[in-house]
N, C-alpha and C positions, 0 to 999 in steps of 0.2 A: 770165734767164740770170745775172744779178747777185747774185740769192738760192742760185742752185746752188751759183754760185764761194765766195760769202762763206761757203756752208754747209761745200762741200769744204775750203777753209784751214782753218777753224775745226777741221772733223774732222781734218785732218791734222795742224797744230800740237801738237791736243791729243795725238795721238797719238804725234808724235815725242816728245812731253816725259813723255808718258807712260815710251814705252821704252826714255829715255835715265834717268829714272826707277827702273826697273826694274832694268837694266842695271848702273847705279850702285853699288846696294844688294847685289846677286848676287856683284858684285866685290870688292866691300868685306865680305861675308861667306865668300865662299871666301877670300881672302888671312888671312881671322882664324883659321878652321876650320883652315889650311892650315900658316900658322905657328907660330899657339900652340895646336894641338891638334893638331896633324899627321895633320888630317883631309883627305883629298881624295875628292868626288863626281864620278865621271864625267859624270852625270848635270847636275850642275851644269853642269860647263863647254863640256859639250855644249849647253845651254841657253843660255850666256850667248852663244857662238858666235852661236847661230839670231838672238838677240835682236840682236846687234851687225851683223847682216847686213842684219837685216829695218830696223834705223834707218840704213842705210846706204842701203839704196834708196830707202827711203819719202821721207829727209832729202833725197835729190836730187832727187827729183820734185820736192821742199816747194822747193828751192834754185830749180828753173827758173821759179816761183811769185814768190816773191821778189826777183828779182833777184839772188842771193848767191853766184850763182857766179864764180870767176876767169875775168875777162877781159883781154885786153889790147888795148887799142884804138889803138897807135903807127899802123896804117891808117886808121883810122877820123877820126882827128884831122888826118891829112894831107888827108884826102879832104869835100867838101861835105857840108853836110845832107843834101841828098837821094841820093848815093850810099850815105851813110850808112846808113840806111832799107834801101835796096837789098840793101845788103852783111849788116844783119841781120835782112834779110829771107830772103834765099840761107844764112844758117848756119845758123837755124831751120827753115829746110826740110831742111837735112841731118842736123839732130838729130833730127828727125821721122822721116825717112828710116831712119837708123840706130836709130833706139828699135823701127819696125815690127817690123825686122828680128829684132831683140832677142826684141819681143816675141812674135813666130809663132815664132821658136824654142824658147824656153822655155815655149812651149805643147807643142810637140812633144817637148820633153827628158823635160817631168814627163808625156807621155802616155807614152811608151816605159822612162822608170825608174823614175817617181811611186810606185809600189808596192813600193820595197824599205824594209824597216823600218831608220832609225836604229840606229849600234851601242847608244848608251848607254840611249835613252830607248825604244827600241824601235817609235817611232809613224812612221807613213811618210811616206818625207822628202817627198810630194808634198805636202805640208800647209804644210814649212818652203819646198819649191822656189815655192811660188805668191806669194812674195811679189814675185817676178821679175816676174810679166807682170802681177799688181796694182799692183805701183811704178810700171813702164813703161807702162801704160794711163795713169795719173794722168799721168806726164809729158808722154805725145803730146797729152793736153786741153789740160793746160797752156802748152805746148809752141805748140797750136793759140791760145789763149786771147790768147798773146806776139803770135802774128800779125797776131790782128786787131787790136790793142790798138795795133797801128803805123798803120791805116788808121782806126780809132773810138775814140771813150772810153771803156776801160773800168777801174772801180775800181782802183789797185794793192792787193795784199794788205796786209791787218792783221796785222802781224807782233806775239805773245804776248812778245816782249821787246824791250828796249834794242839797238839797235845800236853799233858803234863809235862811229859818226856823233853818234847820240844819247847816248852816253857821254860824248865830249867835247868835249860846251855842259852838261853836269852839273857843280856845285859842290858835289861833296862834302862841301866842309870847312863850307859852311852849314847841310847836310844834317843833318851832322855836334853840329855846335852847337846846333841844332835838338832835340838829343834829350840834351841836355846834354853831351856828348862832344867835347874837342879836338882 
């Protein structure tokens, strides 16, 4: 099970950075195209749309994976270790709960409209809706993965960058110096 997870992060990281990558570049050519050429592609922005949605879901899946998402734990701190546990034991079950739900719907969405084609790009949106219950499968694994992880040991994720945390115990200015730079 350990090689599946390391292999899912691995694919997903890659793949958020991939289409946030993507995304970047699509941006920064339509605003060139748009301002000093006064060119506008529907096509494009209809694209950058799909792209910005699809690293919207896939990144929260990767977020429940990682720890990264906002909590606030003023309960949690009042209350013992082992309510603790309990208590996000009980809100993973409802995240799970709610992703199901998520997710059988937007199986039924894109079975019932999946076949209308896109205005700009023409290809049908059931192609761009599946990122819905592909994001949302990933998250109920991982989702699942959180739970056991409170009762056994398993790996936390290898996150492909720096975090805040690990930003700042970074010494720049030696980094810095390092490359002859003050």
């Amino acid at each position: 099970m350990v090689a599946v997870l390391k292999t899912l992060d691995a694919v997903m990281s890659w793949l958020c950075m991939a289409l946030t990558g993507i995304l970047t570049f699509l941006v920064i050519l339509a605003v060139v195209l748009r301002y000093w050429f006064d060119i506008t592609f529907t096509q494009m922005e209809e694209a950058i749309c799909v792209l910005f949605s699809a690293m919207t879901f896939l990144g929260a899946a990767l977020g429940i994976r990682e720890k990264s998402h906002i909590t606030v734990p003023a309960l949690g701190n009042i209350l013992g270790a082992e309510a603790r546990k309990w208590m996000a034991v009980a809100s993973t079950g409802v995240v799970i709960l709610v992703s199901s739900v998520v997710l059988w719907t937007s199986v039924l969405w894109i079975l019932r409209i999946g076949g209308t084609n896109s205005l700009a790009l023409q290809i049908p949106c059931g192609y761009y809706y599946c990122v819905v219950p592909v994001s949302f499968s990933i998250l109920v694994f991982y989702c699942c993965v959180d739970l056991l992880s409170t009762f056994m040991p398993i790996p936390e994720a290898e996150k492909g960058y720096l975090s805040d945390g690990d930003l700042a115990g970074t010494d720049f200015a030696s980094a810095d110096a390092g490359r002859g730079q003050s």
